[in-house]
C-alpha positions as CSV (number, residue, x, y, z in Angstrom):
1,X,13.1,5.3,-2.7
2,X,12.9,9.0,-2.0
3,X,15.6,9.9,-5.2
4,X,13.2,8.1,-6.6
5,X,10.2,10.4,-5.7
6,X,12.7,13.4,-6.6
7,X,12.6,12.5,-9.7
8,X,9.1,11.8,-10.0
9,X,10.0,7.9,-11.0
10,X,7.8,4.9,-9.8
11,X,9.4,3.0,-6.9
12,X,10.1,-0.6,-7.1
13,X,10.5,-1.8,-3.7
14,X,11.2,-0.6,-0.2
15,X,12.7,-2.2,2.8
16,X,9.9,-3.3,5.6
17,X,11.8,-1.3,8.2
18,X,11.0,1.9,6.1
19,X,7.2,1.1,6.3
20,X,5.5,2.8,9.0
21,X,2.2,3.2,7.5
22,X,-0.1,0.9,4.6
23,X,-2.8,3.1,3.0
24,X,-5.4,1.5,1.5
25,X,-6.7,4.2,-1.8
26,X,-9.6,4.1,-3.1
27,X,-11.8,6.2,-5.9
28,X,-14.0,7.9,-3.1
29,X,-12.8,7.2,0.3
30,X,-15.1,4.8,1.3
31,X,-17.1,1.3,0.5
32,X,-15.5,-2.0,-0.4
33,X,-11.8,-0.7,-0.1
34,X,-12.8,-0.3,3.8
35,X,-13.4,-3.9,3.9
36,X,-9.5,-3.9,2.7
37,X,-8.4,-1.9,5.5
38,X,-9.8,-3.5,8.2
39,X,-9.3,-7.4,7.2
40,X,-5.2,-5.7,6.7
41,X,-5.1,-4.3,10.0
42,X,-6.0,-7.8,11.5
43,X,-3.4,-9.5,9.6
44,X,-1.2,-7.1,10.8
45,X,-2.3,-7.6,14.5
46,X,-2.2,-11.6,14.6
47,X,1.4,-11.3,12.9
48,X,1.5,-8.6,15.9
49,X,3.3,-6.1,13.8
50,X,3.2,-2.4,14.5
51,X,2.2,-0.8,11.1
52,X,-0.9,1.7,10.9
53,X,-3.4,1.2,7.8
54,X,-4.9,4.2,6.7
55,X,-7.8,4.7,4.0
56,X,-7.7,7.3,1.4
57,X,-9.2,8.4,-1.6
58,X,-6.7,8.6,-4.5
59,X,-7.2,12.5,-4.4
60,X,-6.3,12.8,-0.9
61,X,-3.0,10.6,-1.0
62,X,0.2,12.6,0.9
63,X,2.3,13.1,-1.2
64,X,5.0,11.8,1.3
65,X,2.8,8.2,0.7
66,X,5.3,5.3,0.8
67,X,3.1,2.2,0.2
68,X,-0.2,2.3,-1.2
69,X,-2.2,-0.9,-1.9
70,X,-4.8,-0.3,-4.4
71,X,-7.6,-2.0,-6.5
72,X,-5.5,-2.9,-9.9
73,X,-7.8,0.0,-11.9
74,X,-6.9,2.6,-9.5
75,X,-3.2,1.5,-10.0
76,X,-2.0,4.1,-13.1
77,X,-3.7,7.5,-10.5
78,X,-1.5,6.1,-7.8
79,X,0.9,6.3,-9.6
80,X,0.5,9.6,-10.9
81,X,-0.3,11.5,-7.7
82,X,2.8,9.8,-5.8
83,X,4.8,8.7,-7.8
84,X,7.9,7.5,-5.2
85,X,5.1,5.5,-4.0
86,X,5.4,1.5,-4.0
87,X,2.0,0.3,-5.4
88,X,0.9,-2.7,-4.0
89,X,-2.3,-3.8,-6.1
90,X,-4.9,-6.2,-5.6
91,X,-7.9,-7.6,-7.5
92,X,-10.2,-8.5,-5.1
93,X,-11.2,-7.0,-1.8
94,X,-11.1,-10.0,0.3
95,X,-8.9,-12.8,0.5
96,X,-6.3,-11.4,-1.9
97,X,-3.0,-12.8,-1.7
98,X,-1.5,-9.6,-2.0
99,X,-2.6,-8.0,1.6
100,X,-0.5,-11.5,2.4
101,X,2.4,-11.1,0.6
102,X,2.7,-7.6,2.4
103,X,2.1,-9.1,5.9
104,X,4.6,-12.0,5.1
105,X,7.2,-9.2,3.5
106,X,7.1,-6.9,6.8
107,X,6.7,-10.0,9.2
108,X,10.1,-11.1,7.8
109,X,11.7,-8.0,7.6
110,X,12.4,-8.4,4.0
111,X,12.0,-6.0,1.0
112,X,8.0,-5.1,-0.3
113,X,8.1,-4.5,-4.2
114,X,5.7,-3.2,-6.6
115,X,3.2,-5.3,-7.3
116,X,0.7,-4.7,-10.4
């Protein structure tokens, strides 16, 4: 993943074990996406994984980021402000079977790809 932030090229997966951190970006940095980031960090607790969830506004993404989930129409700035970034995105706020599919990929050690 990071030659392919060098070379400013979207990611397409990375390995749980790499994933430290899930950060939740949003267009402002609060409201519905916060919803997002704590119904994730419950998942992550039950499944009693050690992964911090952080929420962000697009604008303030690191640019170290490694996974971002993101409502789908935030998806293309992600992608433009980190782009070594695997994008995780979601349609809706609750319930989505994407913050799932992430909780199931770093429960079973296995790889977390871009999802659109």
């Amino acid at each position: 993943m990071e030659a392919a932030a060098k070379e400013g090229q979207v990611a397409a997966s990375i390995p749980a074990g790499q994933v430290d951190t899930v950060i939740v970006a949003c267009e402002a940095g609060m409201g519905s996406s916060l919803m997002c980031v704590n119904a994730l960090r419950k998942k992550l607790r039950a499944a009693k994984l050690n992964v911090d969830v952080l929420h962000k506004a697009v604008r303030a993404l690191p640019p170290d980021a490694r996974l971002v989930m993101v409502h789908r129409g935030l998806a293309s700035a992600v992608h433009a402000r980190v782009p070594g970034a695997v994008v995780v995105c979601f349609s809706h706020f609750l319930n989505d079977p994407a913050f799932d599919a992430v909780v199931q990929a770093l429960a079973a050690g296995g790889e977390i790809a871009e999802a659109k």
